[in-house]
Every structure is written in C-alpha cells, then in structure tokens.
PDB file of N, CA, C and O in Angstrom:
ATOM      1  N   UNK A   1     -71.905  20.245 -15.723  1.00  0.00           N
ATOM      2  CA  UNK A   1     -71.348  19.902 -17.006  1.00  0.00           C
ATOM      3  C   UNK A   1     -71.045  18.410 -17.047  1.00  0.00           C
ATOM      4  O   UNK A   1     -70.548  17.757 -16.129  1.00  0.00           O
ATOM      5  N   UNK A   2     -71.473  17.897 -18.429  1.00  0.00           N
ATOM      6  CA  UNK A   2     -71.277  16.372 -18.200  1.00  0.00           C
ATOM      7  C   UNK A   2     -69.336  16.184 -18.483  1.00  0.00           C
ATOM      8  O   UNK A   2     -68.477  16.873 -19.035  1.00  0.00           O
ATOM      9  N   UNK A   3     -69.354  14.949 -17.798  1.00  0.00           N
ATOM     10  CA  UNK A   3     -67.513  14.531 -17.921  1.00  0.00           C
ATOM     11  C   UNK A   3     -67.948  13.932 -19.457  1.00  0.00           C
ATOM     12  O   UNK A   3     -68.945  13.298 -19.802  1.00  0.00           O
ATOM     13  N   UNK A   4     -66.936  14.340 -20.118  1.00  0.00           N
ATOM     14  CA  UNK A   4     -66.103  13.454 -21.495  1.00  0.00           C
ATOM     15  C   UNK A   4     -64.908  13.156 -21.515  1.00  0.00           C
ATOM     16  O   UNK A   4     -64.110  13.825 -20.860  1.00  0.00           O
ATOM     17  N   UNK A   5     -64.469  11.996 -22.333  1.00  0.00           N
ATOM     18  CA  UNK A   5     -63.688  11.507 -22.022  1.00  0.00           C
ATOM     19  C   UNK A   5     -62.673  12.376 -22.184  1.00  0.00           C
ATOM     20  O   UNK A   5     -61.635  11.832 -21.808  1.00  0.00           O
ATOM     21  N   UNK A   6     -62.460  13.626 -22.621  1.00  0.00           N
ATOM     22  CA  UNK A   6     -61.336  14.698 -22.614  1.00  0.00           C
ATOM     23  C   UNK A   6     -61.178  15.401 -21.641  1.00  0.00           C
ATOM     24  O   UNK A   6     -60.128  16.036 -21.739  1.00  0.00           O
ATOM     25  N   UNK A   7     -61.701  15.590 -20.771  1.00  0.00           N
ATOM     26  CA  UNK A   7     -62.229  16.182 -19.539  1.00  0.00           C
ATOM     27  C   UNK A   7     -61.377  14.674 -18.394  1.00  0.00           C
ATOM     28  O   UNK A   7     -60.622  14.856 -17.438  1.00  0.00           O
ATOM     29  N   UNK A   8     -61.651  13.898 -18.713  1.00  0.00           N
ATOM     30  CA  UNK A   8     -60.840  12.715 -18.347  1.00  0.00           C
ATOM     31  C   UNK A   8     -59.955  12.842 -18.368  1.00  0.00           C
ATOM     32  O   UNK A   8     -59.423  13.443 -17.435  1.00  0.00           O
ATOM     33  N   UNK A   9     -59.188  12.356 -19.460  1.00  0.00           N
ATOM     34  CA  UNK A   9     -57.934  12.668 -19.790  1.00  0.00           C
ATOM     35  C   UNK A   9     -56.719  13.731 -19.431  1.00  0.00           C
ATOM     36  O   UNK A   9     -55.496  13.647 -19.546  1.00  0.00           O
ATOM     37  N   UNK A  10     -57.723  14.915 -18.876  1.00  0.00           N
ATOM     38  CA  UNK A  10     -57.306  15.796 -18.682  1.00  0.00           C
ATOM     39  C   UNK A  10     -56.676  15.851 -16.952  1.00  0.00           C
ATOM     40  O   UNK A  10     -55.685  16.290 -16.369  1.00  0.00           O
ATOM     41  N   UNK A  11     -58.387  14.849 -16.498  1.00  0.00           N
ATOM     42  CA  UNK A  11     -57.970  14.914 -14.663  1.00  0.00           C
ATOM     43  C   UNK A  11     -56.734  13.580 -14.664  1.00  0.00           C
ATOM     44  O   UNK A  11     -55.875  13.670 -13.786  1.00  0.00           O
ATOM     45  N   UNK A  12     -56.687  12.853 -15.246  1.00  0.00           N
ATOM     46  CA  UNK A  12     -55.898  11.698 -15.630  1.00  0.00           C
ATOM     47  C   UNK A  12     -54.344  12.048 -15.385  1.00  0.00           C
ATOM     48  O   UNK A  12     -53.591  11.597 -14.522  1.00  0.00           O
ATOM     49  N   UNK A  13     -54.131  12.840 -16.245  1.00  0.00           N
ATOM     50  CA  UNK A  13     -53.073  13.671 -16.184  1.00  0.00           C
ATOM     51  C   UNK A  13     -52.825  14.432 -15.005  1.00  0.00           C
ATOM     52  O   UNK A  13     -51.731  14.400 -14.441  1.00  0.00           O
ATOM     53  N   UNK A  14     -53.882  15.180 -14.564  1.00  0.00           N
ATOM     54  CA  UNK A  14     -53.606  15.669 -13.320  1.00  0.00           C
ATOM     55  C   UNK A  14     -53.446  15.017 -12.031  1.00  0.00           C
ATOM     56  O   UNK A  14     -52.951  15.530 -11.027  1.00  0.00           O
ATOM     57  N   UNK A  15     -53.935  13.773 -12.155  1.00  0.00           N
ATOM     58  CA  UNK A  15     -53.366  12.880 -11.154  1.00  0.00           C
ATOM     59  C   UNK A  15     -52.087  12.361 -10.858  1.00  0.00           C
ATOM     60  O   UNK A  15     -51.517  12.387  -9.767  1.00  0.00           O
ATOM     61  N   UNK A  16     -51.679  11.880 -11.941  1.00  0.00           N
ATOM     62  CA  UNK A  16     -50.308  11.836 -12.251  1.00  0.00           C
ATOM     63  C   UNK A  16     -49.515  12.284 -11.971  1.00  0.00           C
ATOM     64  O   UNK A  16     -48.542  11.703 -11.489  1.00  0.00           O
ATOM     65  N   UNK A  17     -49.645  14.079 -12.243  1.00  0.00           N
ATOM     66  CA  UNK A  17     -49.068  15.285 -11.839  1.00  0.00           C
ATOM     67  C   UNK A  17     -49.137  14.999  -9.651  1.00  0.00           C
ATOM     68  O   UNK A  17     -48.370  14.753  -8.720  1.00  0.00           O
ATOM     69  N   UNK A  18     -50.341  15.217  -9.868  1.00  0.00           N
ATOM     70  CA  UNK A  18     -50.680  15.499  -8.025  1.00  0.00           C
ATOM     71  C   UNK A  18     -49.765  13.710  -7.849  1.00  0.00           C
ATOM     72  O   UNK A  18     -50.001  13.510  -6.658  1.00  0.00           O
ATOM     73  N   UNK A  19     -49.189  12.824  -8.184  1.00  0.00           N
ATOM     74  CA  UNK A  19     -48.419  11.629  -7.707  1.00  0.00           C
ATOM     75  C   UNK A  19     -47.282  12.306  -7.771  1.00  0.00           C
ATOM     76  O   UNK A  19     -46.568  12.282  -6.768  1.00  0.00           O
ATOM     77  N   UNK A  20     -46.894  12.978  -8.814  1.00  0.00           N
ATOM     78  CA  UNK A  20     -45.574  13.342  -9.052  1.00  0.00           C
ATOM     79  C   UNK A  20     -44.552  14.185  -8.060  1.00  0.00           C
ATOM     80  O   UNK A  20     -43.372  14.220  -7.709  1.00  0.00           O
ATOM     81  N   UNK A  21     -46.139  14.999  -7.801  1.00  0.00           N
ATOM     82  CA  UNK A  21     -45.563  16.375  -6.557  1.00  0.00           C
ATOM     83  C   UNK A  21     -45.114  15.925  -5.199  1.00  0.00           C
ATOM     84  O   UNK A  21     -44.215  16.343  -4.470  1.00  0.00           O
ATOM     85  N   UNK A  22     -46.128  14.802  -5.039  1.00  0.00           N
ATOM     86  CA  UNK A  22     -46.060  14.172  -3.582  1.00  0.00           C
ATOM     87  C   UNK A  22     -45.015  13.271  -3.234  1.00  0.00           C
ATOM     88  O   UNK A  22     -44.706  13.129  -2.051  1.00  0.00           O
ATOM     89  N   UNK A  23     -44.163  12.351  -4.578  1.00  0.00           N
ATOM     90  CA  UNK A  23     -43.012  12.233  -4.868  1.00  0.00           C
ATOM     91  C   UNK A  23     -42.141  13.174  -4.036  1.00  0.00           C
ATOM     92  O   UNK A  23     -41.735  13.192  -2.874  1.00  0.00           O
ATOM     93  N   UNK A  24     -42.038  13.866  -5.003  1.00  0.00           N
ATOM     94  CA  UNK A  24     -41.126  15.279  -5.258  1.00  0.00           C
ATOM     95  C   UNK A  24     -41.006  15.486  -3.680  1.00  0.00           C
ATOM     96  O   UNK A  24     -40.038  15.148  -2.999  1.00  0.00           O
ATOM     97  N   UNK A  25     -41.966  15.996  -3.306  1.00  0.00           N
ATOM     98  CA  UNK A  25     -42.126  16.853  -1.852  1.00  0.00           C
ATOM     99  C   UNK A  25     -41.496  15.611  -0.310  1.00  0.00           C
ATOM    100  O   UNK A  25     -41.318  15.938   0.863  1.00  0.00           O
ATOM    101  N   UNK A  26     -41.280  14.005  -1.054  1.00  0.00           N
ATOM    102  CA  UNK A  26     -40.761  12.894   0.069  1.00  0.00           C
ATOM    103  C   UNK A  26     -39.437  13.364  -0.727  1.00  0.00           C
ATOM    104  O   UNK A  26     -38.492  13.588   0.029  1.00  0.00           O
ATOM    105  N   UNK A  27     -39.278  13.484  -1.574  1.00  0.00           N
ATOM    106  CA  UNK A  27     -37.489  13.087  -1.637  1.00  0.00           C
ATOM    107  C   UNK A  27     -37.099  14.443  -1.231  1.00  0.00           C
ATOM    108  O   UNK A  27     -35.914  14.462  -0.898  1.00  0.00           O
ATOM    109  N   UNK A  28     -37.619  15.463  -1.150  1.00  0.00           N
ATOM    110  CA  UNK A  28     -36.936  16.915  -0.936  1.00  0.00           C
ATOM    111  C   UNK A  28     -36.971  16.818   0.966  1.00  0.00           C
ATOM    112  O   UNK A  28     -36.154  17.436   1.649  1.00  0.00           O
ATOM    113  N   UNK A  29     -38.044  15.953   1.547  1.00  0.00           N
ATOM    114  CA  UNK A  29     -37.970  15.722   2.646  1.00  0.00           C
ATOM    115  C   UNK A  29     -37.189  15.079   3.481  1.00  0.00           C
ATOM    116  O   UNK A  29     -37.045  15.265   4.690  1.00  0.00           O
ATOM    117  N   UNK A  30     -36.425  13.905   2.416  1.00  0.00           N
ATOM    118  CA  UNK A  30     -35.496  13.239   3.035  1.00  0.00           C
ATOM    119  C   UNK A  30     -34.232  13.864   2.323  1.00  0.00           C
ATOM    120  O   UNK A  30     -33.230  13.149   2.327  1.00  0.00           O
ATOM    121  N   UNK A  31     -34.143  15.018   1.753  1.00  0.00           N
ATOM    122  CA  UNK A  31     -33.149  14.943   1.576  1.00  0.00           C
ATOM    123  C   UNK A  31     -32.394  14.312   0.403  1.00  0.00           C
ATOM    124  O   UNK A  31     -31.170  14.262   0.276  1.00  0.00           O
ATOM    125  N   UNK A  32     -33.259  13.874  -0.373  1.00  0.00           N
ATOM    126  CA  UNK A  32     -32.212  13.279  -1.439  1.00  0.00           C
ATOM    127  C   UNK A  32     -31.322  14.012  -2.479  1.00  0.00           C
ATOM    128  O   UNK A  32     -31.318  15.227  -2.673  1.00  0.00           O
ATOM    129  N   UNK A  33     -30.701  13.243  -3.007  1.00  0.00           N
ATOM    130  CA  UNK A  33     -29.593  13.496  -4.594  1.00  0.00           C
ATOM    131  C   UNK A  33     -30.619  14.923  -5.337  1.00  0.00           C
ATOM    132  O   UNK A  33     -31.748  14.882  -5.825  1.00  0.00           O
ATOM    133  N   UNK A  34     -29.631  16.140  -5.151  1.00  0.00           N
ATOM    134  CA  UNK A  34     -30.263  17.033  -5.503  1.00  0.00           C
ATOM    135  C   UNK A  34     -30.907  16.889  -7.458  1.00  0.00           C
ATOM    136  O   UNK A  34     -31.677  17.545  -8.159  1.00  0.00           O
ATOM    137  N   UNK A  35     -29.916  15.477  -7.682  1.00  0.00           N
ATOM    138  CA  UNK A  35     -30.082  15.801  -9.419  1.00  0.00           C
ATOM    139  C   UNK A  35     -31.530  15.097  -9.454  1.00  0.00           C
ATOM    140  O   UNK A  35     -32.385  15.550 -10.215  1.00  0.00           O
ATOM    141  N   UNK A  36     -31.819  13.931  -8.586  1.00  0.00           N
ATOM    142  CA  UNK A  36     -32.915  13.409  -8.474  1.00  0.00           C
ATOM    143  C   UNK A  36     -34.167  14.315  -8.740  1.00  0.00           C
ATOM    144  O   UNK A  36     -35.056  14.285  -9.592  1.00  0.00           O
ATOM    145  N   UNK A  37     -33.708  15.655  -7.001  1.00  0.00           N
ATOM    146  CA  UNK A  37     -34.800  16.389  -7.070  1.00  0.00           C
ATOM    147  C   UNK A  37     -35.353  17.551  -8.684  1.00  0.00           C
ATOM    148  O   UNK A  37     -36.280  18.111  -9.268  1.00  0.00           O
ATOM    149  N   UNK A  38     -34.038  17.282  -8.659  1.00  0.00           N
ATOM    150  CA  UNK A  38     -34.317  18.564 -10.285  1.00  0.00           C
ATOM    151  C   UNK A  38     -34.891  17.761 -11.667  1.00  0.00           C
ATOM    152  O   UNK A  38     -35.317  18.356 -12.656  1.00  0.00           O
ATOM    153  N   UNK A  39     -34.817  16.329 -11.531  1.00  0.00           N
ATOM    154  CA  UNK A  39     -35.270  15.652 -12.854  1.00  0.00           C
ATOM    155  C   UNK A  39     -37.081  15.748 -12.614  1.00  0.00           C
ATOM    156  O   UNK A  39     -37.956  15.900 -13.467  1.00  0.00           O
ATOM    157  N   UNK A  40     -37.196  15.597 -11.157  1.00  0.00           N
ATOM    158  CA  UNK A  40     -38.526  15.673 -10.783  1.00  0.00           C
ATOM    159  C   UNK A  40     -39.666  16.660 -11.252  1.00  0.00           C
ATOM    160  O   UNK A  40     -40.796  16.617 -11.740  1.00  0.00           O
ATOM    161  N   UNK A  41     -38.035  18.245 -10.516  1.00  0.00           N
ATOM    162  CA  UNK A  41     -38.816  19.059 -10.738  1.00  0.00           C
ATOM    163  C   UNK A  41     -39.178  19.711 -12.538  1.00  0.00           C
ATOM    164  O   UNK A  41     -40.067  20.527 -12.781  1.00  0.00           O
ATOM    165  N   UNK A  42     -38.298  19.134 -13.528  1.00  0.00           N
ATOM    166  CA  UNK A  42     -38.417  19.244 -14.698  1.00  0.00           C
ATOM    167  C   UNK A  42     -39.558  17.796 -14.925  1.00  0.00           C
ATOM    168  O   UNK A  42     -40.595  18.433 -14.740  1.00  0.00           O
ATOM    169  N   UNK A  43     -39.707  17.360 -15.004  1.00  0.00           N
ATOM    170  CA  UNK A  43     -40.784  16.075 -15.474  1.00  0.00           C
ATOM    171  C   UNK A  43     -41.948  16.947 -14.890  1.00  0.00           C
ATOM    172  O   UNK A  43     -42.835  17.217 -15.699  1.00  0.00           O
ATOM    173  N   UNK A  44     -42.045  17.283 -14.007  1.00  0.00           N
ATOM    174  CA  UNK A  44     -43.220  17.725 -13.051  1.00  0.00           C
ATOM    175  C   UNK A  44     -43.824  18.933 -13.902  1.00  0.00           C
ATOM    176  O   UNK A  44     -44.982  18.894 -14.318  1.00  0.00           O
ATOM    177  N   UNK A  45     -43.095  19.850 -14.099  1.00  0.00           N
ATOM    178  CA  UNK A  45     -42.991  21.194 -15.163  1.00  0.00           C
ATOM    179  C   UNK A  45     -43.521  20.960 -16.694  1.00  0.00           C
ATOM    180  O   UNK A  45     -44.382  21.642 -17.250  1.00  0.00           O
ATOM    181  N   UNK A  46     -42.839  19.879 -17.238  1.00  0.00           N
ATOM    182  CA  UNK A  46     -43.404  19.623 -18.413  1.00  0.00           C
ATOM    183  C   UNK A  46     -44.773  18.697 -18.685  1.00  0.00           C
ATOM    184  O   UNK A  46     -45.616  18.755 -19.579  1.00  0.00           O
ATOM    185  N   UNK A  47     -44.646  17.931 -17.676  1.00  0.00           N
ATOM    186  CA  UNK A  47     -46.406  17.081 -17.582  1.00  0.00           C
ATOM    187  C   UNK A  47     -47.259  18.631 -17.431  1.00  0.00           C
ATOM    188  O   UNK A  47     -47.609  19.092 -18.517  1.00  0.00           O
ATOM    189  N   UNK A  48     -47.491  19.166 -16.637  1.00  0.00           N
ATOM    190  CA  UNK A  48     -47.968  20.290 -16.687  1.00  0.00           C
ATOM    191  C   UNK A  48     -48.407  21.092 -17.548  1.00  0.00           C
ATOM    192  O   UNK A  48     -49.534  21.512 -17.811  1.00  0.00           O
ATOM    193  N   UNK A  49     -46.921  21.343 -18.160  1.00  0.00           N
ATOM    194  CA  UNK A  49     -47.386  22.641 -19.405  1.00  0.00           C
ATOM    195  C   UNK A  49     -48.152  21.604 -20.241  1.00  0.00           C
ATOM    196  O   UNK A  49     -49.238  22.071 -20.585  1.00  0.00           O
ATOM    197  N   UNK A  50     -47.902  20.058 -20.787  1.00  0.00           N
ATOM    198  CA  UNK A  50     -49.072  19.615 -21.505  1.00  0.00           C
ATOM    199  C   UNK A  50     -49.602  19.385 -21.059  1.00  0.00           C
ATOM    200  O   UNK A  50     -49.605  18.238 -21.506  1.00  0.00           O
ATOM    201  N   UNK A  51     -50.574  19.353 -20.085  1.00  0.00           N
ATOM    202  CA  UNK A  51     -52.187  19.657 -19.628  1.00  0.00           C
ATOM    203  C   UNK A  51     -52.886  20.367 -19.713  1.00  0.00           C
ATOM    204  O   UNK A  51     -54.072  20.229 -20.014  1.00  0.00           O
ATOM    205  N   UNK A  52     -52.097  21.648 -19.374  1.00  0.00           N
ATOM    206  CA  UNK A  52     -52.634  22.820 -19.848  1.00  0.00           C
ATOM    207  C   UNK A  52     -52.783  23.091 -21.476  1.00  0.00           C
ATOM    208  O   UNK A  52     -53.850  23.540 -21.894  1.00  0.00           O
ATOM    209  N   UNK A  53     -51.521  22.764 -22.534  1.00  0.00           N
ATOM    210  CA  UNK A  53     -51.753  22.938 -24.083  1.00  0.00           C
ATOM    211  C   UNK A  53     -53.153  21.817 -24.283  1.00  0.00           C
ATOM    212  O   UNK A  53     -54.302  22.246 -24.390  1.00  0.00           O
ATOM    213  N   UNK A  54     -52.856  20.551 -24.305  1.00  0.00           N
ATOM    214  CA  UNK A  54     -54.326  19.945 -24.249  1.00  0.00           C
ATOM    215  C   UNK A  54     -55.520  20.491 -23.358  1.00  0.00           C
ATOM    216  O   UNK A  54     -56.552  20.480 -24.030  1.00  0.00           O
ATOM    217  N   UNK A  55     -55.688  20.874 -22.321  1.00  0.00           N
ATOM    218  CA  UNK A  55     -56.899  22.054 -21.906  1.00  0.00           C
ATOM    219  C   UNK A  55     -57.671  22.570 -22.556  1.00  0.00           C
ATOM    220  O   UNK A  55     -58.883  22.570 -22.776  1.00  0.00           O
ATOM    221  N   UNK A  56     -55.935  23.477 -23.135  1.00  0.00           N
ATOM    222  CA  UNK A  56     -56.704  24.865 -24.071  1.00  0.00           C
ATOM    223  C   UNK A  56     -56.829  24.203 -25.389  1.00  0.00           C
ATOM    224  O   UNK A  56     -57.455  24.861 -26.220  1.00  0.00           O
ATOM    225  N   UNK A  57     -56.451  23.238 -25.708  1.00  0.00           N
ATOM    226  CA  UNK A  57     -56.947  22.976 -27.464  1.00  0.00           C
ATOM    227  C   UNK A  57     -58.122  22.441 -27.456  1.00  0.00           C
ATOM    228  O   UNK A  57     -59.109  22.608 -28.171  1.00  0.00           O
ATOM    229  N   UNK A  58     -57.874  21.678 -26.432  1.00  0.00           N
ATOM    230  CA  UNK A  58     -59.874  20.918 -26.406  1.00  0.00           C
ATOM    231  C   UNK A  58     -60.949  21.643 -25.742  1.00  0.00           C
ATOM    232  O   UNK A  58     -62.112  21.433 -26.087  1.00  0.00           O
ATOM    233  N   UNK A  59     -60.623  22.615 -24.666  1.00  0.00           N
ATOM    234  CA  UNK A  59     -61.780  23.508 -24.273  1.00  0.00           C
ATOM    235  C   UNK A  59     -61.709  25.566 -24.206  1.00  0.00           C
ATOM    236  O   UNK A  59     -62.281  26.408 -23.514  1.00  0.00           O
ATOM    237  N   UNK A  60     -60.552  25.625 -25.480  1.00  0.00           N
ATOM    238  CA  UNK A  60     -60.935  27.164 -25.300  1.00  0.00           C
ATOM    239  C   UNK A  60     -61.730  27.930 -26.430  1.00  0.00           C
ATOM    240  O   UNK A  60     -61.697  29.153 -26.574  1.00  0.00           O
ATOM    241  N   UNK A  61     -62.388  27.124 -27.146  1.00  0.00           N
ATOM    242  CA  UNK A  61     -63.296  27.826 -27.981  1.00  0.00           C
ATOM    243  C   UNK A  61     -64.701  28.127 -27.547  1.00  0.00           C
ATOM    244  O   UNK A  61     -65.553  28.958 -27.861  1.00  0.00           O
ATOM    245  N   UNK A  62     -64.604  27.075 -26.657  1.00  0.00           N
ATOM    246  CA  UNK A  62     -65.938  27.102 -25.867  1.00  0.00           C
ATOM    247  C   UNK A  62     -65.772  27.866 -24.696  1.00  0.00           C
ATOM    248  O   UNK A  62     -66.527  28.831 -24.578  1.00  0.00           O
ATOM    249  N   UNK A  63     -64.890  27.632 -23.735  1.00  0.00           N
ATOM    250  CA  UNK A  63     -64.733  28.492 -23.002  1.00  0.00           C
ATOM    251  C   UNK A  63     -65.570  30.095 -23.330  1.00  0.00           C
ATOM    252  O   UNK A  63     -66.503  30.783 -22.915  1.00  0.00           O
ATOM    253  N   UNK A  64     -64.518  30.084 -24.337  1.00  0.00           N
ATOM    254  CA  UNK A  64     -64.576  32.245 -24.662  1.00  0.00           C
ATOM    255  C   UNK A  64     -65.955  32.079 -24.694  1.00  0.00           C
ATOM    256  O   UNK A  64     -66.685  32.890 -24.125  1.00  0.00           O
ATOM    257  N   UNK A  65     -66.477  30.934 -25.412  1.00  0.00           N
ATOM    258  CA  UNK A  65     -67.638  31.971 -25.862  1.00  0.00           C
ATOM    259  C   UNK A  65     -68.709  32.112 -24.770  1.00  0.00           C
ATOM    260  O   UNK A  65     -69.806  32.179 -25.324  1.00  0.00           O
ATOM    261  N   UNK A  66     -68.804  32.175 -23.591  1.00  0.00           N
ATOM    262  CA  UNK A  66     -69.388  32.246 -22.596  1.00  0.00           C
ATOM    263  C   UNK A  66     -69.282  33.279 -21.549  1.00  0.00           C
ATOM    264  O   UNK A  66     -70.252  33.713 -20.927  1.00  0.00           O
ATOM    265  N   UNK A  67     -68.185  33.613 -21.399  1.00  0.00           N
ATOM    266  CA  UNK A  67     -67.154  34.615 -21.095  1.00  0.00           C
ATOM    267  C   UNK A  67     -67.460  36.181 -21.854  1.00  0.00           C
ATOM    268  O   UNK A  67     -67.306  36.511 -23.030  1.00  0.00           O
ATOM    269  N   UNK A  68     -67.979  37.021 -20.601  1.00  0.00           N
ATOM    270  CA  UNK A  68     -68.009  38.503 -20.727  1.00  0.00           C
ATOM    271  C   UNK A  68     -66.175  39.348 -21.379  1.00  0.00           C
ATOM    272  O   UNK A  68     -65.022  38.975 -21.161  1.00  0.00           O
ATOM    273  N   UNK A  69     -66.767  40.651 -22.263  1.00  0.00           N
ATOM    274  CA  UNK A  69     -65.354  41.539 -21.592  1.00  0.00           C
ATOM    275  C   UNK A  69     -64.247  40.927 -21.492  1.00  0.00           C
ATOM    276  O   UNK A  69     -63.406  40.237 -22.068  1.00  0.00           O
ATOM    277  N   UNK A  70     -64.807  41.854 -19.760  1.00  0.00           N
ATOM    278  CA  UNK A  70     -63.824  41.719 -19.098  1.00  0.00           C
ATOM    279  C   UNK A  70     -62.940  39.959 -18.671  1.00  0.00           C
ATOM    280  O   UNK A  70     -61.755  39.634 -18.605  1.00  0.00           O
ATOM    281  N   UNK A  71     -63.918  39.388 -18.516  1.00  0.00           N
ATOM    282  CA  UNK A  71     -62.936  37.917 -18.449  1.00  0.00           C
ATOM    283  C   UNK A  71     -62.212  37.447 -19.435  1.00  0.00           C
ATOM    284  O   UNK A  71     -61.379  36.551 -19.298  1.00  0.00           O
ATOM    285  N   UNK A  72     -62.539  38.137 -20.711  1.00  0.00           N
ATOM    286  CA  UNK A  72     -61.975  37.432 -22.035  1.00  0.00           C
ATOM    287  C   UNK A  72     -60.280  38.240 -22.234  1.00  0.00           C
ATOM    288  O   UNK A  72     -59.380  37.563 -22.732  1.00  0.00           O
ATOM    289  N   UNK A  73     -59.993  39.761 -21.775  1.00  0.00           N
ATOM    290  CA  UNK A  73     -59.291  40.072 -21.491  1.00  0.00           C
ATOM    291  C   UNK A  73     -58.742  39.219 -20.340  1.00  0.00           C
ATOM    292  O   UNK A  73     -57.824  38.523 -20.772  1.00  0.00           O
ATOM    293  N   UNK A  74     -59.004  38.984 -18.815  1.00  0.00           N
ATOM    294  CA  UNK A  74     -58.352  38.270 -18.370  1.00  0.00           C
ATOM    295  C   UNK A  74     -57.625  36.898 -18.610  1.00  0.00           C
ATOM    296  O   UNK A  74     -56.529  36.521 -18.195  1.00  0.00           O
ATOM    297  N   UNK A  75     -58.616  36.213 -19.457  1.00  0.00           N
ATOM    298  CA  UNK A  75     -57.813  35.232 -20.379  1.00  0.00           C
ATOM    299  C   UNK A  75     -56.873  35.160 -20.723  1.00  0.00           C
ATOM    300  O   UNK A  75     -55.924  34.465 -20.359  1.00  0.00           O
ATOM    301  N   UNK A  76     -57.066  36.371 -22.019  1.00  0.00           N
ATOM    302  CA  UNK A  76     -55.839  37.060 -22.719  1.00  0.00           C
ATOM    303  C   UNK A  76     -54.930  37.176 -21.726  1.00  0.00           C
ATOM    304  O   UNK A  76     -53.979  36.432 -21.961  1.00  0.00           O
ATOM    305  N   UNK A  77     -54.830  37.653 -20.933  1.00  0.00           N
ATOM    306  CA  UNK A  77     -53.510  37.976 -20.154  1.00  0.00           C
ATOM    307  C   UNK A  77     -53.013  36.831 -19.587  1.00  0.00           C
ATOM    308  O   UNK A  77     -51.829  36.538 -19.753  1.00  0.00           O
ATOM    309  N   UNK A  78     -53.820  36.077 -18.882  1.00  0.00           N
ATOM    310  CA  UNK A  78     -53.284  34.868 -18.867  1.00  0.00           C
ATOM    311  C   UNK A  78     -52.333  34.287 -19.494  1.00  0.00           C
ATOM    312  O   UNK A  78     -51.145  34.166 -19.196  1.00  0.00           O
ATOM    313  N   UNK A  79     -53.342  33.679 -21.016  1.00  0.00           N
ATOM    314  CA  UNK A  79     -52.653  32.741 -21.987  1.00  0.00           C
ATOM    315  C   UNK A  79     -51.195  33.342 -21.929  1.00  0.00           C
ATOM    316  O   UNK A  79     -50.215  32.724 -21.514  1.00  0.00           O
ATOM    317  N   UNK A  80     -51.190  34.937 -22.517  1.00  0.00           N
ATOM    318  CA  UNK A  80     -50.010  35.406 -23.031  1.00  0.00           C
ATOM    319  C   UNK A  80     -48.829  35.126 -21.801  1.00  0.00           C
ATOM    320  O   UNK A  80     -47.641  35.049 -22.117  1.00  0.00           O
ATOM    321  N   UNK A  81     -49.222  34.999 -20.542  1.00  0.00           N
ATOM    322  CA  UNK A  81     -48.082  34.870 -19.321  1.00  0.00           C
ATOM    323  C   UNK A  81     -47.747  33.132 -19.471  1.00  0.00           C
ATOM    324  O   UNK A  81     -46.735  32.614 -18.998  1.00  0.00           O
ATOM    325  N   UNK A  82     -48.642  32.505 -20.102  1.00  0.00           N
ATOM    326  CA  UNK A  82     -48.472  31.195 -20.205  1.00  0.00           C
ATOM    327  C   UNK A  82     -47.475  30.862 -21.143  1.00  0.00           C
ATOM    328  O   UNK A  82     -46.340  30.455 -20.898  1.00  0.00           O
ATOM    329  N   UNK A  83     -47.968  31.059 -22.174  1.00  0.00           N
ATOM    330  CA  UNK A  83     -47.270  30.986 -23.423  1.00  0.00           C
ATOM    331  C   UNK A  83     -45.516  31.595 -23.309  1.00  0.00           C
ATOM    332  O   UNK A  83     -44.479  30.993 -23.588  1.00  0.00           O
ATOM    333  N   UNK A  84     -45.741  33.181 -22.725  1.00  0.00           N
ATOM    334  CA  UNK A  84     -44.160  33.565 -22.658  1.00  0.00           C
ATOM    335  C   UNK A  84     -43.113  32.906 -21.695  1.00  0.00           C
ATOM    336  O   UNK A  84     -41.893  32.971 -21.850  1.00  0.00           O
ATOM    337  N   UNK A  85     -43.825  32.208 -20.589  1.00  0.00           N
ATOM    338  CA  UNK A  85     -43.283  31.534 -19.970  1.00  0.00           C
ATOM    339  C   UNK A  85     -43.027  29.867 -20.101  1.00  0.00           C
ATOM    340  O   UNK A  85     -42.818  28.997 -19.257  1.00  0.00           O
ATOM    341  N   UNK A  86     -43.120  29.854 -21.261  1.00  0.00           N
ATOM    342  CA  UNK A  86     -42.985  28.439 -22.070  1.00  0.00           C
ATOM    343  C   UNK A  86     -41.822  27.788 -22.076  1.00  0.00           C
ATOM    344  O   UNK A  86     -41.715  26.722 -22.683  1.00  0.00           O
TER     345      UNK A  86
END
C-alpha cells in the first residue's frame, strides 16, 4: 500500500506517542513525583485515543470494504469496546 500523507500523520503521531511512553517508563523508573507520572499517563491516553479517532475517520470506509463477515463483526466489536471506553 502506498504511504499518504495521512498514513503519515498518523505514524507521526505514533511516534510521539512511542517518545511519550519511553518518557513515562524513565520517570516511573526513577521513581519520580507520582503527579508527574499520572499527567504522563493521561497525555499518553489522550494522544492515543486521537490517533485512533483520526485512523478511523480517514481509513474505515475503506477498510470495511475489504473485510469478510466475520471480520466486519470483529470490527464491530472492537469499535464498540473503543468507543465505550472513551
């Protein structure tokens, strides 16, 4: 599949994220200011969930339509664990 620049944007973000964790995972190592660790772990949480809402707005129409059944149900179950856990 060719990269576009949304597909970019997307690993862009996920880099960010994968900086964020590795953060996260030195200050929980040394020990730091637990409020530190919890702003982390909320920044970390919400970069996230928007990667995933941008994901699915820019690649789930296409997605499905490629997708048997049974995977489209698995989807479904997905999204819906995504979404309720919002």
């Amino acid at each position: 599949m060719k990269s576009t620049s949304r597909q970019n944007t997307i690993v862009q973000r996920l880099n960010i994220i994968r900086g964020q964790v590795i953060g996260l995972a030195r200050l929980i190592e040394e020990n730091q200011d637990c409020n530190k660790v919890t702003e982390q772990f909320y920044a970390i949480n919400l970069a996230l969930k928007k990667a995933v809402e941008k994901y699915l707005k820019d690649n789930l129409a296409v997605c499905l339509k490629s997708l048997n059944s049974k995977q489209k149900q698995s989807i479904n179950f997905l999204l819906e664990e995504i979404i309720k856990n919002k």
